[in-house]
VOSE-725891 format. One record per residue (C-alpha): residue number from 1; residue in one letter; x, y, z. Coordinates in pm, 1 decimal, always signed. Example, Ala and Ser with C-alpha at 12.3 -4.5 7.8 and 13.67 -1.06 7.14 Angstrom:
REM residues 2
- resi  resn  x  y  z
- 1  A  +1230.0  -450.0  +780.0
- 2  S  +1367.0  -106.0  +714.0
//
This chain:
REM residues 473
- resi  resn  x  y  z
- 1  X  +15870.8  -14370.2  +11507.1
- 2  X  +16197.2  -14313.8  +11553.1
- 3  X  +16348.8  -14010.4  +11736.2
- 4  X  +16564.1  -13745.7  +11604.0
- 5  X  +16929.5  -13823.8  +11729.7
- 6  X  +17093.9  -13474.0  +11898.0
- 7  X  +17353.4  -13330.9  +11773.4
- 8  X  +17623.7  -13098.0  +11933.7
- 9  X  +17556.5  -12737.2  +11901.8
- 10  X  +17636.1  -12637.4  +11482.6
- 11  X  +17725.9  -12267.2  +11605.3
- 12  X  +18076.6  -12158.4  +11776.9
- 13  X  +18035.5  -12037.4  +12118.1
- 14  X  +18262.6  -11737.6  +12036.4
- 15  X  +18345.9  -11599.2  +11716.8
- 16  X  +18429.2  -11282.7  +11525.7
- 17  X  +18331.3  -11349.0  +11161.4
- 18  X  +18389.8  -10994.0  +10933.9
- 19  X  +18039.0  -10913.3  +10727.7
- 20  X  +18039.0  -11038.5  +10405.3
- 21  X  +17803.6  -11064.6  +10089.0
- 22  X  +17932.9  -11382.3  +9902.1
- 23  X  +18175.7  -11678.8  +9970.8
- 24  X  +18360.6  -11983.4  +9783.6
- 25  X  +18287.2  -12216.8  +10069.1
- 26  X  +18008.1  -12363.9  +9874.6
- 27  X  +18221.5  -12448.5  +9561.8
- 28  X  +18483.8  -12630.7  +9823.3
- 29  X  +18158.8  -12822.1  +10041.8
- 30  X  +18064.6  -12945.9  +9642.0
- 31  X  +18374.3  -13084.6  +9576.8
- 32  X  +18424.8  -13249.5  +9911.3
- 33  X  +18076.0  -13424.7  +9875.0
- 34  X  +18174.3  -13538.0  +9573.0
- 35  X  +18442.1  -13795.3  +9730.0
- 36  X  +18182.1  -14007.0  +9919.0
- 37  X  +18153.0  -13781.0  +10218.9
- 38  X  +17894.3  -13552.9  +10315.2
- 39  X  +17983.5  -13207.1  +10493.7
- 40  X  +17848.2  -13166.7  +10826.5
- 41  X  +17633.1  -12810.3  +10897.5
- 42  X  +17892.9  -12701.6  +11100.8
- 43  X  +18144.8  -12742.6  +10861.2
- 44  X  +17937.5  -12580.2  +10574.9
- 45  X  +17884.0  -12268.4  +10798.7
- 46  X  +18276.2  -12210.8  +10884.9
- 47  X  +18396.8  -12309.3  +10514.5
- 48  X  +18141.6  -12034.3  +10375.2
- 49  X  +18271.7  -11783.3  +10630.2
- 50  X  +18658.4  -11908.5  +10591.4
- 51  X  +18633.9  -11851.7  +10227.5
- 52  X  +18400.2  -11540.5  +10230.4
- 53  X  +18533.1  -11267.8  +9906.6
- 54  X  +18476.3  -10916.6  +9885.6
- 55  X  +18345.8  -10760.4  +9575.4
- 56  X  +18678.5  -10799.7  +9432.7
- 57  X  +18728.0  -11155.7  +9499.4
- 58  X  +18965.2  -11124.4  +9776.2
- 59  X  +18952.2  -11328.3  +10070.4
- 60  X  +18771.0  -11086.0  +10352.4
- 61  X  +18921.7  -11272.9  +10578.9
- 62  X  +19352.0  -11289.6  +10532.1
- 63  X  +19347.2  -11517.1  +10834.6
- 64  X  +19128.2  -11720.8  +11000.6
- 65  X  +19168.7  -11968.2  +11307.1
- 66  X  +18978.6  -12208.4  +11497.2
- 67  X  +18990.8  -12433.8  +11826.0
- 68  X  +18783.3  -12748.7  +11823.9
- 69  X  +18743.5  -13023.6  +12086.2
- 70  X  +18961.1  -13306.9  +11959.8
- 71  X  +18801.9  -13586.9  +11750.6
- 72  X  +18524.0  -13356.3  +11580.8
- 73  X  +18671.3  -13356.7  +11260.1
- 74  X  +18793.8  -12973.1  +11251.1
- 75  X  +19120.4  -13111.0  +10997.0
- 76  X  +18845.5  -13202.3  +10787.7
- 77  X  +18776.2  -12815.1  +10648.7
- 78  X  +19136.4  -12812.7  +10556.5
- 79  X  +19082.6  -13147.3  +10345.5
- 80  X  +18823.3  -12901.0  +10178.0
- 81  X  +19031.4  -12652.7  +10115.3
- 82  X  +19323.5  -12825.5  +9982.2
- 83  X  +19103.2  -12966.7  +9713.5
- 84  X  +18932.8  -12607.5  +9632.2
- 85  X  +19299.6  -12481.4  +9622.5
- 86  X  +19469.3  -12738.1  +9375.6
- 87  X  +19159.5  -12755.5  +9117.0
- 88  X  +19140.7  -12379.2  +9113.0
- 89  X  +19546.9  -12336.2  +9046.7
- 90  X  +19669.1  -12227.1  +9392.0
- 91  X  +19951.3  -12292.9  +9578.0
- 92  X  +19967.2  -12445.5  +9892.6
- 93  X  +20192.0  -12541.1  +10210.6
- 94  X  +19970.2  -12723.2  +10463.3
- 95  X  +20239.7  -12762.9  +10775.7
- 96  X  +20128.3  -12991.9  +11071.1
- 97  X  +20348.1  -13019.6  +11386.3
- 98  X  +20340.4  -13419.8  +11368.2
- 99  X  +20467.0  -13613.3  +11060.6
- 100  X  +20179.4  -13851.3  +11024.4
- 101  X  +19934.0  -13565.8  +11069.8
- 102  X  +20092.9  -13394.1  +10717.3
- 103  X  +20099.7  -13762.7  +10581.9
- 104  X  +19767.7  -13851.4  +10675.2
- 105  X  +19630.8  -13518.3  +10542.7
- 106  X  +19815.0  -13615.7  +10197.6
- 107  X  +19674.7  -13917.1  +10213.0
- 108  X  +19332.8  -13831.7  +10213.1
- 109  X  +19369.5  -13541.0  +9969.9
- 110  X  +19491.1  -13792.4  +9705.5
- 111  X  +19202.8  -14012.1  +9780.1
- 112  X  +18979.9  -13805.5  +9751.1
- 113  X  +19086.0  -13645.0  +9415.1
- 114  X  +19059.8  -13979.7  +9267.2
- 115  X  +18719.9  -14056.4  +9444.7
- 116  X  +18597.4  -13725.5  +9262.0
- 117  X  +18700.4  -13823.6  +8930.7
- 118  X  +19057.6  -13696.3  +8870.3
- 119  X  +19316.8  -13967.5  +8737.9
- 120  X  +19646.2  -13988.2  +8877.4
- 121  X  +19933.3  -13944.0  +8591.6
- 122  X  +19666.4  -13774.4  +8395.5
- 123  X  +19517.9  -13516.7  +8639.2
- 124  X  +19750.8  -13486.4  +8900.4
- 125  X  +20088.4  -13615.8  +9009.3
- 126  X  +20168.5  -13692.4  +9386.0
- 127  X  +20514.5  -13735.8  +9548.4
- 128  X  +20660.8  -13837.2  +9866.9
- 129  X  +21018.3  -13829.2  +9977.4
- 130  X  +21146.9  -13846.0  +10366.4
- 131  X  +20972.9  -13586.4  +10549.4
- 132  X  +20815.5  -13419.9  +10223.0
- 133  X  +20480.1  -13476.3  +10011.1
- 134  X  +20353.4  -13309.9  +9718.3
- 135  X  +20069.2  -13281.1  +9529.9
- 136  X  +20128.3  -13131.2  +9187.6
- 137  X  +19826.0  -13038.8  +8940.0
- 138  X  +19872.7  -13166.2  +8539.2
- 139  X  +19570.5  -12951.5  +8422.8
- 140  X  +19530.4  -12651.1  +8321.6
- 141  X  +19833.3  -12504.6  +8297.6
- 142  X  +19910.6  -12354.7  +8601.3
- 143  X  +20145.7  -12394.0  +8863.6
- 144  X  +19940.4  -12506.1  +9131.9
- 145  X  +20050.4  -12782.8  +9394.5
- 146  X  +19996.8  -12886.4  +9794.1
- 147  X  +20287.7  -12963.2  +9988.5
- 148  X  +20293.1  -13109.4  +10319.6
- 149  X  +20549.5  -13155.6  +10579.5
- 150  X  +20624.1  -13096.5  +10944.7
- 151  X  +20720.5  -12717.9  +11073.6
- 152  X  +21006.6  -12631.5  +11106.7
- 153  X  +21237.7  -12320.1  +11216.1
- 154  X  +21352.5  -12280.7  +10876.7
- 155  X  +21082.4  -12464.5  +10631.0
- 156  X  +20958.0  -12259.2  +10379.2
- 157  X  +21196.6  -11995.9  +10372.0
- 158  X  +21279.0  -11858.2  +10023.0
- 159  X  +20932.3  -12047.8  +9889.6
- 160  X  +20589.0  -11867.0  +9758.6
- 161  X  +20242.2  -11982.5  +9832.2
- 162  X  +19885.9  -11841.0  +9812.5
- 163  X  +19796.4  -11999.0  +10102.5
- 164  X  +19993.0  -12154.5  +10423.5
- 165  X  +19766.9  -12396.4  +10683.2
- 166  X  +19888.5  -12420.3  +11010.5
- 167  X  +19785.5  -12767.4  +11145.5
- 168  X  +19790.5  -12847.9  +11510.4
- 169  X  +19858.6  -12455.6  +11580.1
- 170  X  +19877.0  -12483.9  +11952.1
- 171  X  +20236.9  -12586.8  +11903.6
- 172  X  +20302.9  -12363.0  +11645.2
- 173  X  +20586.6  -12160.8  +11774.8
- 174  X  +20727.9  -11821.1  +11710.5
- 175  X  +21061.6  -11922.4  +11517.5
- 176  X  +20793.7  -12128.9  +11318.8
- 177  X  +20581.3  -11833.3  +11230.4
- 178  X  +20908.2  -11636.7  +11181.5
- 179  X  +21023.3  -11858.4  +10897.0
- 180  X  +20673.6  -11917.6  +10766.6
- 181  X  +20436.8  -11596.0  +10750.2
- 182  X  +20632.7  -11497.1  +10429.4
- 183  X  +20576.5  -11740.6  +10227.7
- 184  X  +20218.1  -11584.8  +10091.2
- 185  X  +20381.4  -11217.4  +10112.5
- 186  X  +20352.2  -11249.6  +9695.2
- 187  X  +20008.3  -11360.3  +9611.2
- 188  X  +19736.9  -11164.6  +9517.4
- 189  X  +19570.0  -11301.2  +9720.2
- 190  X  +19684.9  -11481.5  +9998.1
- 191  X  +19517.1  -11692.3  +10290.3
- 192  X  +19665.2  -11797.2  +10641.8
- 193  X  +19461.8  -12069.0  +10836.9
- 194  X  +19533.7  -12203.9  +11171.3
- 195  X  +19372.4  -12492.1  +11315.6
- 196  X  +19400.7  -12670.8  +11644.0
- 197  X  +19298.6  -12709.1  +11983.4
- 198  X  +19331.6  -12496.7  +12287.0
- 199  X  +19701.7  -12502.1  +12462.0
- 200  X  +19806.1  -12756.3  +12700.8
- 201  X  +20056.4  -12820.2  +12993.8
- 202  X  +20310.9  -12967.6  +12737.2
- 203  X  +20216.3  -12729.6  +12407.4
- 204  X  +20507.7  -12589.3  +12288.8
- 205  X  +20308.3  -12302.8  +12053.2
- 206  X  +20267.4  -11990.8  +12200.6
- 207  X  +20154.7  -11827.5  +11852.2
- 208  X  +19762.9  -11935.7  +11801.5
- 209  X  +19705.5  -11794.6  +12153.8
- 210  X  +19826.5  -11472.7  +12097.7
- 211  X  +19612.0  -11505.6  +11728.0
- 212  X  +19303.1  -11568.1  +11966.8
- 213  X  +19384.4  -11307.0  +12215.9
- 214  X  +19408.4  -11033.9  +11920.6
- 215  X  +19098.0  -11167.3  +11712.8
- 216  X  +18867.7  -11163.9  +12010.1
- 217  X  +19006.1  -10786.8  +12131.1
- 218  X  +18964.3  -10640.4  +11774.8
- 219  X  +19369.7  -10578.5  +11777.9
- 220  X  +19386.2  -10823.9  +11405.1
- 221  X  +19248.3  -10674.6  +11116.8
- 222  X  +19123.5  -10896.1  +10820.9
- 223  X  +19065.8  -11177.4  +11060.9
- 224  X  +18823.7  -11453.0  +11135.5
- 225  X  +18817.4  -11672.6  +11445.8
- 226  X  +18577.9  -11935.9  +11532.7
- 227  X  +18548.0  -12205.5  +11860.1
- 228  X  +18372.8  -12453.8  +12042.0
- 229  X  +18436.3  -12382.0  +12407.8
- 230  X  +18362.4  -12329.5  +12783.9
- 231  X  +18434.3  -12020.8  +12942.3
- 232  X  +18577.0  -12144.5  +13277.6
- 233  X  +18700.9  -12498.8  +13466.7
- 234  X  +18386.8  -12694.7  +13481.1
- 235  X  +18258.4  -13044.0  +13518.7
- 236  X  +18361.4  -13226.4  +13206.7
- 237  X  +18162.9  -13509.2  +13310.6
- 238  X  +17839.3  -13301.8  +13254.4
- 239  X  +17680.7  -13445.5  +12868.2
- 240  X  +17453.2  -13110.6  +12842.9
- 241  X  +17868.9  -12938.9  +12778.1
- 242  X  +17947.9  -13255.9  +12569.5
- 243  X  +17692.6  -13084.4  +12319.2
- 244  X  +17740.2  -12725.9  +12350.5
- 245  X  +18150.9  -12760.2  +12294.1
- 246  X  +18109.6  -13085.5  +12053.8
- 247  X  +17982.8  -12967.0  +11697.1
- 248  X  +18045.9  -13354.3  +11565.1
- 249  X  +17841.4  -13545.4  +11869.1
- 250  X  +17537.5  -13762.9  +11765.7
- 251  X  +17705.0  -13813.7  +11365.4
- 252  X  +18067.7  -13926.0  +11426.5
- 253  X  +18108.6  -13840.9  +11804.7
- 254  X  +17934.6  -14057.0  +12017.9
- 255  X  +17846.6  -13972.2  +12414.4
- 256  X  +17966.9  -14342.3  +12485.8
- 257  X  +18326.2  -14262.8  +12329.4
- 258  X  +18336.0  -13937.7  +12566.3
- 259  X  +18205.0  -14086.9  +12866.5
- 260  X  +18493.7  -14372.7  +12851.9
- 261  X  +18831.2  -14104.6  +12771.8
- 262  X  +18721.4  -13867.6  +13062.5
- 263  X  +18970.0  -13927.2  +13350.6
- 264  X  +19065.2  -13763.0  +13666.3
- 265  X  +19281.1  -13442.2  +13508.8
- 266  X  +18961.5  -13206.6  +13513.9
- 267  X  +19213.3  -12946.6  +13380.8
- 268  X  +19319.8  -13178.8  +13084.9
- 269  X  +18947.3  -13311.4  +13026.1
- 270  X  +18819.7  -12935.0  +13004.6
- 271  X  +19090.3  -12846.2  +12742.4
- 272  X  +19048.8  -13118.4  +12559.4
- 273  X  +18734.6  -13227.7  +12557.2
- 274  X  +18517.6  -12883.6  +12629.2
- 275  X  +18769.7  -12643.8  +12497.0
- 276  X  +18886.5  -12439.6  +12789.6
- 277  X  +19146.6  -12171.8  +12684.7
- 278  X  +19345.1  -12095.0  +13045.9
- 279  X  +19369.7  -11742.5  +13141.6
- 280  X  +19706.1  -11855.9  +13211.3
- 281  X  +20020.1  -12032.7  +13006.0
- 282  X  +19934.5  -12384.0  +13142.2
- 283  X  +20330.5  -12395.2  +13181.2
- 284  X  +20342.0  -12513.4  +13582.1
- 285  X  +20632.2  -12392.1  +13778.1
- 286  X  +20653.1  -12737.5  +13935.5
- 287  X  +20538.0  -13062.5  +13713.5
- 288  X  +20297.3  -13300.5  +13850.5
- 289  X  +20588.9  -13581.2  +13752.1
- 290  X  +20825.5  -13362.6  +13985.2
- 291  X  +20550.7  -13290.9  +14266.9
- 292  X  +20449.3  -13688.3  +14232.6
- 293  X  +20810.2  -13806.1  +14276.2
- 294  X  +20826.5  -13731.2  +14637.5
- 295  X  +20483.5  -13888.8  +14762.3
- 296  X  +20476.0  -14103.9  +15019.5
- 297  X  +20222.4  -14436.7  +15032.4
- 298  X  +20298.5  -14508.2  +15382.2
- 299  X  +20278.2  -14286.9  +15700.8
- 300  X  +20657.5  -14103.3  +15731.8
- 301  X  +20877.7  -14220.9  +15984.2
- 302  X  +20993.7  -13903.0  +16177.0
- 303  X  +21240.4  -13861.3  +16391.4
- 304  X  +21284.5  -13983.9  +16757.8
- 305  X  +21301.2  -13601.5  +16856.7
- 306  X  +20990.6  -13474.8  +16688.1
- 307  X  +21013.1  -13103.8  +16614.9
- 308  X  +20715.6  -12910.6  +16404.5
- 309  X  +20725.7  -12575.2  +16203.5
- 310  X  +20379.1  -12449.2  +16131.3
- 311  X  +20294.3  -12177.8  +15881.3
- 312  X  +19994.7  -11945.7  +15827.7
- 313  X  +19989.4  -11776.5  +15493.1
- 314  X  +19686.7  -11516.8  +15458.8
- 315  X  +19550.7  -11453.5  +15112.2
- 316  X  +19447.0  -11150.7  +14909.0
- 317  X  +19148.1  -11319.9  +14870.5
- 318  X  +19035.7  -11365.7  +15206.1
- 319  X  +19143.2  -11715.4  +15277.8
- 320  X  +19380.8  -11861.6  +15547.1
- 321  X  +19606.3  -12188.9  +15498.5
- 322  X  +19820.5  -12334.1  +15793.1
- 323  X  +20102.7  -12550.5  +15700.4
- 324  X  +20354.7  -12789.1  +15899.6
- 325  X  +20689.0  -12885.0  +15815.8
- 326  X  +20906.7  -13198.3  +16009.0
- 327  X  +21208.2  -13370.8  +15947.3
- 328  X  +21213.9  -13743.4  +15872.3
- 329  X  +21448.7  -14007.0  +15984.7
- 330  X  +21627.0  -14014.5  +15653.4
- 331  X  +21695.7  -13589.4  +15719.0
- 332  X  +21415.3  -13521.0  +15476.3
- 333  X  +21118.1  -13315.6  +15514.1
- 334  X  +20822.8  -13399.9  +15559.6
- 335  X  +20499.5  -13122.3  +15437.0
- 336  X  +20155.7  -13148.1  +15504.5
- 337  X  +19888.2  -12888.6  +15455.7
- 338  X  +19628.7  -12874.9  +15762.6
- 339  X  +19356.9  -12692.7  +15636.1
- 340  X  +19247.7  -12361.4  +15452.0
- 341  X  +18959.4  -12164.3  +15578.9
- 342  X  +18794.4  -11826.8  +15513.3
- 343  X  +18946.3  -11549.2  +15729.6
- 344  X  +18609.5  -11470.8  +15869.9
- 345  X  +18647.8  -11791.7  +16090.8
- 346  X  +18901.9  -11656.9  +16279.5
- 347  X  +19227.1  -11797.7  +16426.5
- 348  X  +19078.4  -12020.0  +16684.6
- 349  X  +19090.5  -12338.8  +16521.4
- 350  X  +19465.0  -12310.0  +16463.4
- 351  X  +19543.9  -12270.3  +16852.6
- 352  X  +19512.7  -12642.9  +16927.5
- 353  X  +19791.7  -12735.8  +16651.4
- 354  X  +20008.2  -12475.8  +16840.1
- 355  X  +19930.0  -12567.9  +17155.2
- 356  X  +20119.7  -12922.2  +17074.9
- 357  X  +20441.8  -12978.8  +17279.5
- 358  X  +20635.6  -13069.3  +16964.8
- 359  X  +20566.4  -12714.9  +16805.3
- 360  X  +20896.9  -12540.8  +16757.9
- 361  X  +20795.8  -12221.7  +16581.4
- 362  X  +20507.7  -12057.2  +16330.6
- 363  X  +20608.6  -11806.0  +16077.5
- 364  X  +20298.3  -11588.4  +15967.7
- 365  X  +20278.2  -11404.8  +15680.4
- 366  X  +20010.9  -11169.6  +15578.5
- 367  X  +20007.2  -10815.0  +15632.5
- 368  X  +19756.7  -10700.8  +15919.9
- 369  X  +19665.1  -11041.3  +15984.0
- 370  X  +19981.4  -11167.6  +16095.9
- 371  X  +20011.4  -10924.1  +16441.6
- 372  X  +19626.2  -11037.2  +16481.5
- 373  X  +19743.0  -11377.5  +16510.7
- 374  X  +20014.1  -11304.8  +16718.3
- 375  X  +19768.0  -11140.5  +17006.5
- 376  X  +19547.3  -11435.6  +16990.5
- 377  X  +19827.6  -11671.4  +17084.9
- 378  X  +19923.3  -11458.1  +17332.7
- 379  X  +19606.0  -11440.9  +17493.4
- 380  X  +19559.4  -11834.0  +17434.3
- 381  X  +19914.9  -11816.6  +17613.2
- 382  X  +20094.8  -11969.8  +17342.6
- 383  X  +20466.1  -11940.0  +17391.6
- 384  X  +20603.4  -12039.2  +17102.8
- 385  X  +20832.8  -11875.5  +16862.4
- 386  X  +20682.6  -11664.7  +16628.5
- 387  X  +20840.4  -11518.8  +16317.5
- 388  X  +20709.8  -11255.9  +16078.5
- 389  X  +20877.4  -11311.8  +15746.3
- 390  X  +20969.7  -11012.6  +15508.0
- 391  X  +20966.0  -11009.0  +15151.6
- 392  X  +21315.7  -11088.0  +15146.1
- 393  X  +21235.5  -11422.6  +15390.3
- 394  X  +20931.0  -11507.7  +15127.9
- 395  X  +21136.8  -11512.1  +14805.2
- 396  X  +21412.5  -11722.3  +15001.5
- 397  X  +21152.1  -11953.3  +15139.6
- 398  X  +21021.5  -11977.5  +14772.6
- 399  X  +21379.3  -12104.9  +14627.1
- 400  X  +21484.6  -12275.8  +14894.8
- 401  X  +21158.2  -12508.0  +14859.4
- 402  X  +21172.6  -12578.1  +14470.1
- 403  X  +21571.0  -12672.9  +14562.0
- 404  X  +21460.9  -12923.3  +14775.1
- 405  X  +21166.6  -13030.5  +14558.3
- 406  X  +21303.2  -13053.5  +14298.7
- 407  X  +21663.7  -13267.4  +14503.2
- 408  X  +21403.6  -13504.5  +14588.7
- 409  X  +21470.8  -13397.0  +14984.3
- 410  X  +21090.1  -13335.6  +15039.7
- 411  X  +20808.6  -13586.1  +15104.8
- 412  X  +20482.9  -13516.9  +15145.3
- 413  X  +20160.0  -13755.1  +15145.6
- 414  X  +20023.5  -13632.0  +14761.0
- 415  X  +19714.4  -13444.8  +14930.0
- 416  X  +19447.3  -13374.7  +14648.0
- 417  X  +19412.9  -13016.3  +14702.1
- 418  X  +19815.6  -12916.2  +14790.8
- 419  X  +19912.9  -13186.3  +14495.5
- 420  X  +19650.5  -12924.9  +14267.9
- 421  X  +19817.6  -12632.7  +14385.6
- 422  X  +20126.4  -12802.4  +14324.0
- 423  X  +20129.7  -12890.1  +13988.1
- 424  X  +19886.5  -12543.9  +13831.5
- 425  X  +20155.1  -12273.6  +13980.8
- 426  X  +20279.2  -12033.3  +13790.5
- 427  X  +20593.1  -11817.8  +13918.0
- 428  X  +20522.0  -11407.0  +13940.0
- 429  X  +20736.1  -11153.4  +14051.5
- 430  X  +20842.5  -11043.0  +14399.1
- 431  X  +21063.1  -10798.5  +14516.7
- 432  X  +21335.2  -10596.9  +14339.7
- 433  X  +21605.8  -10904.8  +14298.1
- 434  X  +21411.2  -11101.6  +14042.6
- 435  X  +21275.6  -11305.3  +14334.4
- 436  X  +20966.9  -11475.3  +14268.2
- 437  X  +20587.4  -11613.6  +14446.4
- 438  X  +20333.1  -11780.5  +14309.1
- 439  X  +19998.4  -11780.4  +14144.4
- 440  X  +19773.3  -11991.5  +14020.9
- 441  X  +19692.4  -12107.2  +13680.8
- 442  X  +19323.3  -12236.5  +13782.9
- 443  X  +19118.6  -11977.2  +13815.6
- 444  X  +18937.9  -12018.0  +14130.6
- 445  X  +19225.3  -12237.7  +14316.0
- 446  X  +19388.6  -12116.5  +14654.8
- 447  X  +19763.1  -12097.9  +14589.0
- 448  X  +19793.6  -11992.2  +14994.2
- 449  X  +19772.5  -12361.4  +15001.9
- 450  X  +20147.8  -12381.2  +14845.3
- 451  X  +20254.1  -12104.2  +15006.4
- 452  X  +20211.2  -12155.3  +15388.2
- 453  X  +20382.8  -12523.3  +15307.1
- 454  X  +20686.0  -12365.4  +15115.3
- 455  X  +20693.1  -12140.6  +15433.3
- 456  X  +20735.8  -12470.9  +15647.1
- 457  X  +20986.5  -12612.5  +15482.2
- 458  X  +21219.0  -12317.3  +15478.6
- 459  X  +21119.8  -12261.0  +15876.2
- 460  X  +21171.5  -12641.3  +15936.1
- 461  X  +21468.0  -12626.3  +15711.1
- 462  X  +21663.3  -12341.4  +15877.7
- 463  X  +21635.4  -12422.9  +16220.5
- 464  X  +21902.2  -12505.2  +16456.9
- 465  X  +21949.9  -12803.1  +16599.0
- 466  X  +21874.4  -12825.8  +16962.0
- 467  X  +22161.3  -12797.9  +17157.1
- 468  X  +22197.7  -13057.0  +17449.5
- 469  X  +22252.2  -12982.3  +17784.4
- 470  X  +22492.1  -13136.7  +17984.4
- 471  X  +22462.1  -13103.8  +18372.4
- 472  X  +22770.1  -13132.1  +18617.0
- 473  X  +22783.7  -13124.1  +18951.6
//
């Protein structure tokens, strides 16, 4: 007997779906099983509640949007529709931010006209110029068409539709929605749908985010939205998420195909393979690229006079980070982060790190926590210089480091946890002179971790050269 293969959860994880009585949807699934294909349940369920009317056959919903894992076939229900659309004399602009994703998507609609039954010449007529592709109905009598292209800041201006599909949203952009959301201002009854996948680091779109943000408050009226998610950084290497976020896995999806794209980007493999919308524009203040371009493979050759600049940056959240700074034979600087504990394990475990000849001076910042510190070196007789910065110090240390990060006069040994900090940091403001700190874009990550090391540079940075001393008799 053979077992029944699994399949990934059929049901979003979060949606708000209006009520409704009765829907088009099926009429679309019909024709889409007529090509060859057969509708998945998933797929039935959000084309019934995408095309859901009212009692006087106007969409309930005016938009509707939803994020799917990538490969799962969510472009698919837009296939639907832009056969439902053509055959039932509306007009159509399906936009995609790629040109082969609006040619591939013409493509198929073509084929899949013909498959059901409908003869080219005779039927339908379809077009393609540079950039452009059209699908114009013979039948009928009415004006109906699909055209597809690639978004633009200006397409569609001056153009009416009854309904406008937003392809690959997450890089649909707000000079693109700016040029575009009029173009169904004139129908009767108009449709907007936006489909895509959760933001990343190099999205350019800023518009389906702000879509999801207002569906899920309550803040968009006449709005669906529908997606296949987790709700925080996990461990996309876990199969039982594989299912919940994956609607298509076990039919076209299989776990083998999953298992061999993972990588080590857990941030990249959560968006893109479990869904994970950021709480955060994924926009890092510093690139990996830019963090990654001054690592070091071998152990740095300092200079002959070795001089160290600790930091200790204490968190809001209760954690500690201690950070050293040195300068390199080639007058760069070498980082390193030491370690970052909880608060509650006091300051002991720093002392032998200042204890060390070479120590020049620690700068401690942290309000409360940094005279604390102070005392115990005192009483651990720790003469050292010690500075306290101000806010002032904090934004200048903050600069200073990205200037020299981003000059290529830092080096650093690409630790895992600093190199995460690194490359998820978001800028936020400090002070009253547009200075800025950081914060993280992982939730859960310790950006302390950054900030005690940009601390260390601008302490290792700023300090004098020793001055020597010449004896006479």
């Amino acid at each position: 007997m053979n077992e029944e293969i699994r399949k990934g959860r059929q049901t979003p994880t979060v949606s708000r779906i209006l009520p409704y009585e009765d829907s088009k949807g099926a009429e679309a699934i019909d024709l889409y099983n007529q090509t060859g294909r057969t509708a998945q349940e998933w797929q039935e369920r959000m084309i019934e509640d995408i095309m859901a009317v009212n009692a006087d056959g106007l969409w309930v919903h005016m938009k509707a949007g939803w994020s799917i894992p990538r490969r799962n076939g969510k472009s698919e229900i837009l296939i639907m529709r832009c056969l439902w659309d053509i055959i039932n004399g509306r007009r159509t602009l399906y936009t995609a931010h790629r040109e082969s994703t609006a040619a591939m998507a013409w493509e198929k609609t073509v084929k899949f006209l013909a498959k059901i039954g409908y003869k080219e010449d005779e039927d339908f007529k379809s077009y393609k110029s540079a950039g452009r592709r059209s699908i114009e109905w013979l039948k009928d009598d009415t004006e109906a068409v699909v055209n597809f292209r690639t978004r633009t800041s200006t397409g569609g201006l001056g153009e009416g539709y009854d309904t406008l599909i937003i392809d690959e949203a997450q890089e649909y952009t707000a000079d693109q929605e700016s040029a575009l959301k009029y173009v169904v201002t004139d129908s009767k009854n108009p449709q907007t749908l936006m489909c895509g996948t959760p933001p990343t680091a190099v999205s350019s779109g800023d518009v389906f985010l702000k879509y999801r943000k207002r569906c899920l408050t309550g803040a968009e009226d006449d709005a669906a939205w529908m997606e296949w998610s987790v709700p925080n950084l996990t461990d996309a290497h876990d199969p039982e998420l594989w299912y919940e976020t994956n609607p298509s896995l076990g039919t076209i999806l299989t776990e083998r195909t999953i298992r061999s794209e993972l990588g080590d980007d857990q941030v990249d493999d959560n968006i893109q393979r479990l869904g994970l919308w950021l709480k955060y524009n994924q926009k890092s203040a510093i690139s990996r690229d830019e963090w990654e371009r001054c690592a070091l493979t071998d152990k740095p050759e300092l200079q002959d006079e070795i001089r160290l600049f600790f930091a200790v940056k204490y968190s809001r959240t209760g954690t500690v980070s201690l950070a050293v700074a040195a300068k390199t034979e080639d007058e760069k600087i070498f980082l390193e982060c030491i370690d970052c504990r909880n608060v509650k394990d006091g300051n002991e475990w720093m002392m032998p790190y200042f204890r060390n000849p070479h120590t020049q001076s620690v700068v401690i910042d942290g309000a409360g926590n940094n005279t604390v510190l102070a005392d115990d070196m005192a009483d651990a007789q720790i003469t050292c210089e010690t500075m306290f910065p101000k806010v002032s110090d904090v934004v200048a240390a903050n600069a200073l480091f990205e200037q020299q990060l981003f000059a290529g006069n830092l080096r650093h040994m690409n630790q895992p946890a600093l190199s995460q900090a690194a490359a998820n940091s978001e800028h936020r403001a400090i002070g009253n002179g547009g200075g800025f700190g950081y914060t993280s874009i992982l939730e859960g990550a310790d950006i302390s971790l950054l900030e005690s090391t940009a601390l260390a540079v601008w302490c290792c940075s700023n300090a004098k050269e020793p001055v020597e001393q010449i004896i006479t008799y």
